[in-house]
C-alpha positions in Angstrom: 18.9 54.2 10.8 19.8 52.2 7.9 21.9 50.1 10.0 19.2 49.3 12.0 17.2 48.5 8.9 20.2 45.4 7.6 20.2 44.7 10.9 16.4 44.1 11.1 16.7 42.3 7.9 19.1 40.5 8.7 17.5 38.7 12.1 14.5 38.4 10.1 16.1 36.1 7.2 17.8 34.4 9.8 14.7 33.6 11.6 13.2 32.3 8.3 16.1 30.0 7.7 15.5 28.6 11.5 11.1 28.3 10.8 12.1 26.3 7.6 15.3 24.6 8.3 15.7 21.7 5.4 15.8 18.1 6.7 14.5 15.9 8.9 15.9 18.0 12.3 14.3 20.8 11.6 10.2 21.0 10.7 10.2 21.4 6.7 11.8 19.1 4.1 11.7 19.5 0.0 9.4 16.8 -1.1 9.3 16.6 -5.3 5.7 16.0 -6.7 4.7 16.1 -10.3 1.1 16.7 -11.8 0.1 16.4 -16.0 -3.2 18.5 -16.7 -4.2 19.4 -20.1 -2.7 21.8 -22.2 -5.1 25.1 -22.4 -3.4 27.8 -24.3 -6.2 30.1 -24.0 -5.5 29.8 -20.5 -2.0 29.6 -19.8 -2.2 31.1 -16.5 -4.9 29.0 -14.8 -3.4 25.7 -16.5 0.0 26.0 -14.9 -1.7 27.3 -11.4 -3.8 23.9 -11.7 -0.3 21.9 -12.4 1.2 23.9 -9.5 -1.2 23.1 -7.0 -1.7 19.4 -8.2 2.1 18.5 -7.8 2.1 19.9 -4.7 -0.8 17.9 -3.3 1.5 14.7 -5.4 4.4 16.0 -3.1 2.2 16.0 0.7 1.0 12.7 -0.7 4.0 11.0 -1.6 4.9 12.1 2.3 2.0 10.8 3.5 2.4 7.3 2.2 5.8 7.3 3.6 4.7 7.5 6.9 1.5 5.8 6.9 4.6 3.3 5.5 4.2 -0.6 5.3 3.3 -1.3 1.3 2.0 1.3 -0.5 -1.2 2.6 0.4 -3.7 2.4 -1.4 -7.0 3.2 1.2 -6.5 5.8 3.4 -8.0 6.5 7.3 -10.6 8.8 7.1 -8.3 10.9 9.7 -5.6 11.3 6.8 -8.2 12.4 4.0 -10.5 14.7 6.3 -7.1 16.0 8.4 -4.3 16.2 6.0 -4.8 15.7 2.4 -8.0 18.2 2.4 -6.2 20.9 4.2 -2.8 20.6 2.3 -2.0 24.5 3.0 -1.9 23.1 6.8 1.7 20.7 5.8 3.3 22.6 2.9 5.0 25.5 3.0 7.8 27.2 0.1 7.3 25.7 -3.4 9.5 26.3 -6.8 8.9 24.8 -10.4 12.0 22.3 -10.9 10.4 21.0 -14.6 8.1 22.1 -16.9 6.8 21.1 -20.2 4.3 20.7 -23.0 4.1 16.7 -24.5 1.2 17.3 -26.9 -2.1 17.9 -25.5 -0.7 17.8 -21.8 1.4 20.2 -19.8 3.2 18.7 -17.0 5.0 20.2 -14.2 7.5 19.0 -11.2 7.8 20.7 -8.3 9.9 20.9 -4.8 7.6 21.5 -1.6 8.9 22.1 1.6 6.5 19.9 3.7 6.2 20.3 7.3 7.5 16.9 8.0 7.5 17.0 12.1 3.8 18.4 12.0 2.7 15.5 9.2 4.5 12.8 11.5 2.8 13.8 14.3 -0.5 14.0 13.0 -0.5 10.8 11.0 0.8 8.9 14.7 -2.1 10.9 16.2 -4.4 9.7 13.6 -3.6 5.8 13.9 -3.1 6.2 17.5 -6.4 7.2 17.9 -8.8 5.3 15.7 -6.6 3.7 12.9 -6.6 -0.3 13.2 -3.3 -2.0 11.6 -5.0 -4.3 8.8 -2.8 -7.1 7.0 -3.8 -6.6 3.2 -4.9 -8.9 0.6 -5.6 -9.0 -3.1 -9.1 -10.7 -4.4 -9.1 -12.2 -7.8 -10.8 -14.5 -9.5 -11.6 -16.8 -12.8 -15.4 -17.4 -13.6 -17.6 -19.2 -15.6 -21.2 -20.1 -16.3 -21.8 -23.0 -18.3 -18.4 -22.9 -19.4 -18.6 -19.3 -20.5 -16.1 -17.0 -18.8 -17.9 -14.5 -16.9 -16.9 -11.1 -16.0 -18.9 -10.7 -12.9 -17.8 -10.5 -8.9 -19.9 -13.2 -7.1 -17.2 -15.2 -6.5 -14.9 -12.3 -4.8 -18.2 -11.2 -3.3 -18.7 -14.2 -1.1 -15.3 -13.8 -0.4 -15.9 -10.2 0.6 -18.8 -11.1 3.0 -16.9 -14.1 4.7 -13.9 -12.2 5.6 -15.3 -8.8 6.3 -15.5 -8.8 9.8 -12.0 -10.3 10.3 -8.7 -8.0 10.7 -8.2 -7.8 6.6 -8.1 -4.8 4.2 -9.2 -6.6 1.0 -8.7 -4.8 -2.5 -10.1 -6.0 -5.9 -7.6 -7.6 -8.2 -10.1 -8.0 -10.6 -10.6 -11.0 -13.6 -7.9 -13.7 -13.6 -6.6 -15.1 -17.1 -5.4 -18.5 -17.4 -2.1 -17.5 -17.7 -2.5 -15.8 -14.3 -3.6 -19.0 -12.7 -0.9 -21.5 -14.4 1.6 -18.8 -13.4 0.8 -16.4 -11.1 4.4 -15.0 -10.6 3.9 -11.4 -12.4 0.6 -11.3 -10.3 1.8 -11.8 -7.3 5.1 -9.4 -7.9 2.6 -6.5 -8.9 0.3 -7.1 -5.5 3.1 -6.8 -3.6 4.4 -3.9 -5.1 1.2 -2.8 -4.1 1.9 -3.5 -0.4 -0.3 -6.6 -0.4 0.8 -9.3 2.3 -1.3 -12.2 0.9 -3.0 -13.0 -2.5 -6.5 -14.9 -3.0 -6.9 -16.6 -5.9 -10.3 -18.4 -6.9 -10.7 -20.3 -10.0 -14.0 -20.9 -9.9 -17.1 -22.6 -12.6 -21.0 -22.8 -12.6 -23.2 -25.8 -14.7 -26.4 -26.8 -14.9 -26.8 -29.6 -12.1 -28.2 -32.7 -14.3 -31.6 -33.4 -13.3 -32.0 -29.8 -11.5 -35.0 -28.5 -12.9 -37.3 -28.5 -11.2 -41.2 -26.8 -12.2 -39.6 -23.6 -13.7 -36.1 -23.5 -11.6 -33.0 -23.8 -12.8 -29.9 -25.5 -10.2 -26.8 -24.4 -11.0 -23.8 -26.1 -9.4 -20.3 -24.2 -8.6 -17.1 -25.8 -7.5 -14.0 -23.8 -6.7 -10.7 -24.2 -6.1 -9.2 -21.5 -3.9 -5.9 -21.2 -2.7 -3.9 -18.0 -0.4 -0.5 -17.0 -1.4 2.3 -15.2 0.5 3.5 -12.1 -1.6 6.8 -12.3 -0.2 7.7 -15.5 -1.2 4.9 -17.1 -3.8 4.4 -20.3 -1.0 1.4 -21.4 -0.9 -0.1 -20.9 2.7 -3.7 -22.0 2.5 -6.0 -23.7 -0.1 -9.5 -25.3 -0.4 -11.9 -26.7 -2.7 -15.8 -26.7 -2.4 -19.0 -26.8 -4.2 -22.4 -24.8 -3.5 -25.7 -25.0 -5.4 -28.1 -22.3 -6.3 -31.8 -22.5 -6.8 -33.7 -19.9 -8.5 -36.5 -19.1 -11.5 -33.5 -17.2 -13.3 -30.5 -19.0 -14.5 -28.1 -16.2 -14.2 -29.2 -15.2 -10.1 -29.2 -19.4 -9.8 -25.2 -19.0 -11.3 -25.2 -15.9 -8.6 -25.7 -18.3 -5.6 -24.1 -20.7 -6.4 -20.6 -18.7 -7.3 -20.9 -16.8 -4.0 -22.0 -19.9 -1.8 -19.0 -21.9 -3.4 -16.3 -19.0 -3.0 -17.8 -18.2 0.8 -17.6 -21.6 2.2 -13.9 -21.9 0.9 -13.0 -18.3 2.2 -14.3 -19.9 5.4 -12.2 -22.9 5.6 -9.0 -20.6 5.2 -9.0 -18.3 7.9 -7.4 -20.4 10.5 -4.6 -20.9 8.2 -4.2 -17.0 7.1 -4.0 -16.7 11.0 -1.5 -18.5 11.8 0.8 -17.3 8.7 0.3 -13.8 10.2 1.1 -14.9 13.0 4.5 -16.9 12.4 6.9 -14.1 11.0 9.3 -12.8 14.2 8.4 -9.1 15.1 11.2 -7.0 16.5 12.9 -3.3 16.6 15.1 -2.5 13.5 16.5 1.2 13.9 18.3 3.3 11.3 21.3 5.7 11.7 21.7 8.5 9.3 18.9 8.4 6.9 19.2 12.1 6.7 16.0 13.2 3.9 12.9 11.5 2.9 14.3 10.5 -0.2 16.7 8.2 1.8 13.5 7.0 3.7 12.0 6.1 0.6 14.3 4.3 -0.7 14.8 2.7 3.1 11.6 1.2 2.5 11.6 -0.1 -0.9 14.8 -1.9 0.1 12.6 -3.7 3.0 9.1 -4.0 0.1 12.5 -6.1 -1.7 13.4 -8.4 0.9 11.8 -11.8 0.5 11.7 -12.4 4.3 9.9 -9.5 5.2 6.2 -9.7 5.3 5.8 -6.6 6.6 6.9 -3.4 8.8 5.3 -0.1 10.0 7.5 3.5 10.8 7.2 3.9 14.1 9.5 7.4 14.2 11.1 9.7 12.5 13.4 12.4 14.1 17.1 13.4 13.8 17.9 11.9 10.9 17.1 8.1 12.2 14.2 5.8 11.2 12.7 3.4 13.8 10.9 0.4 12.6 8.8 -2.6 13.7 9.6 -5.3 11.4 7.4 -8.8 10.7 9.8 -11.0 9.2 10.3 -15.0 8.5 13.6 -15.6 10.0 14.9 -17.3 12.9 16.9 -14.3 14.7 17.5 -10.2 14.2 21.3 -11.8 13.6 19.7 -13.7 10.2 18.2 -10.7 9.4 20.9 -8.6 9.8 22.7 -10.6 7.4 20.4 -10.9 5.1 20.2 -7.3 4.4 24.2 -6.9 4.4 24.4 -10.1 2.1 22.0 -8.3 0.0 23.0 -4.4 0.2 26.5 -4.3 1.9 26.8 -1.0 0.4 24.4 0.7 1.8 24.1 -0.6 5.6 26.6 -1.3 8.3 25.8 -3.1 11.7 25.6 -1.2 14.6 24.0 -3.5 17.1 21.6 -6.0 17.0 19.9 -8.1 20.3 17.1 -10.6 21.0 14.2 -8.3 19.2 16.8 -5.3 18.0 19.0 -4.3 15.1 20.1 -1.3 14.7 22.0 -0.4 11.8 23.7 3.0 9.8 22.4 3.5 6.5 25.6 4.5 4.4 
């Protein structure tokens, strides 16, 4: 009888070791996630709980963004926040403490969670299958001013917002532009692509008092702007307008209103064909990867393609027996001048396999 017991025991570990087999062959991979809450030592229990269960959400997320993939994201499809990230039990599975601490008023925690990789994959390519439009991203910002006052309002980046809106965009808010931003918008640019932008808008953009435009008890205010689109890959300049707009209105400031979002929509308008084609103009083709073996490898996969100036931008199309497949947008001339690029860059960490027409496929050492 107690031979039959081990023996029990025995088929039953093994069968655990098969349901959560590490790695991405099998269905469940260790993801690490982190999570600071504050420090409660009247309730030391239901602090580190919290902590728990927020680096493990950090862990299914950090998956997530993987393979939603291109830059990082920073809006989700409905499908992934109703789907996924609200029913977390769903992907994770086994979970351990790997660091703990207290740093002052703040306890933090890191933790390894065995995500369900195969069932996240599949859900997320179900999700964008279905409803989930590809959208090329772009960062907002501007520089305003009323009567040469600097102004912290959004009218400009609003009659950006409403002329582009119905065109294949995602558009984020970069917020108030300095000077320095606008005589050198390097940093800027570096940190929206970080953030997985594809193009920057930049609108530097004043209101006056039109000479002579009073009229009874309105006020026109005049607004010229000078607005120009930037490639976050490589800082060049793809598109750029100036124009002027004035509002008419009782109250100065909703007179500064129209004429900041009339000026910044007519040059948002005069850009689009431009934007187009730069979208259009980088080569797409298949670039598959041997041997990536864990998601930490994927990771860093992609931030070596975010780090190539040449590629404006790429989307995981699969994940499965240790390989990656992606489809790539880059500015080069062949998959051979890509393949070289990346070996010029990282010869350590790649060798060719094969490359063709649209095609490279390559090992990831």
């Amino acid at each position: 009888m107690k031979k039959i017991f081990l023996l029990f025991c025995a088929v039953a570990l093994l069968g655990g070791c098969m349901r959560f087999n590490i790695g991405p062959k099998g269905e469940g991979e260790y993801v690490i996630g982190s999570a600071t809450v504050d420090y409660r030592p009247n309730d030391v229990y239901a602090m580190k709980k919290e902590a728990f269960r927020k680096a493990q959400y950090d862990a299914l997320e950090r998956a997530v963004k993987i393979f939603l993939s291109s830059g990082t994201v920073m809006e989700y499809p409905d499908g992934v926040k109703q789907d996924i990230l609200a029913k977390q039990d769903n992907y994770i599975r086994n979970a351990y403490v790997k660091t703990a601490y207290r740093k002052g008023d703040k306890y933090y925690e890191e933790v390894r969670t065995m995500v369900l990789i195969s069932d996240l994959s599949e859900k997320i390519k179900s999700i964008q299958d279905s409803s989930y439009v590809k959208k090329t991203n772009m960062l907002v910002a501007s520089r305003e001013a009323v009567a040469g006052q600097v102004s912290l309002d959004q009218y400009c980046r609003q009659g950006i917002y409403k002329k582009l809106k119905s065109y294949p965009y995602a558009l984020f808010d970069g917020g108030n532009l300095s000077q320095n931003n606008l005589d050198d918008s390097t940093s800027f640019v570096d940190k929206a692509k970080k953030d997985g932008m594809r193009f920057v808008i930049l609108a530097d953009v004043s209101a006056d008092p039109l000479a002579g435009g009073f009229v009874s008890d309105f006020t026109t205010m005049r607004a010229k702007v000078n607005l120009k689109v930037l490639a976050a890959s490589n800082y060049k300049i793809i598109a750029e307008d100036s124009e002027s707009f004035s509002g008419l209105d009782a109250d100065k400031n909703i007179a500064a209103q129209k004429a900041l979002s009339g000026a910044c929509e007519a040059a948002a308008g005069q850009i689009t064909d431009k934007i187009a084609e730069a979208v259009n103009s980088a080569k797409t083709f298949k670039f598959v990867v041997r041997d990536v073996n864990n998601i930490e490898r994927l990771e860093k996969l992609q931030n070596i393609l975010r780090g190539l100036s040449e590629v404006e931008d790429f989307n995981l199309v699969k994940y499965e027996n240790s390989d990656a497949t992606f489809e790539i947008q880059a500015n080069v001339g062949s998959s051979e001048e890509f393949s070289a690029k990346i070996i010029r860059k990282y010869y350590e960490s790649f060798s060719i396999e094969s490359t063709g027409p649209d095609y490279v496929e390559m090992q990831f050492l």
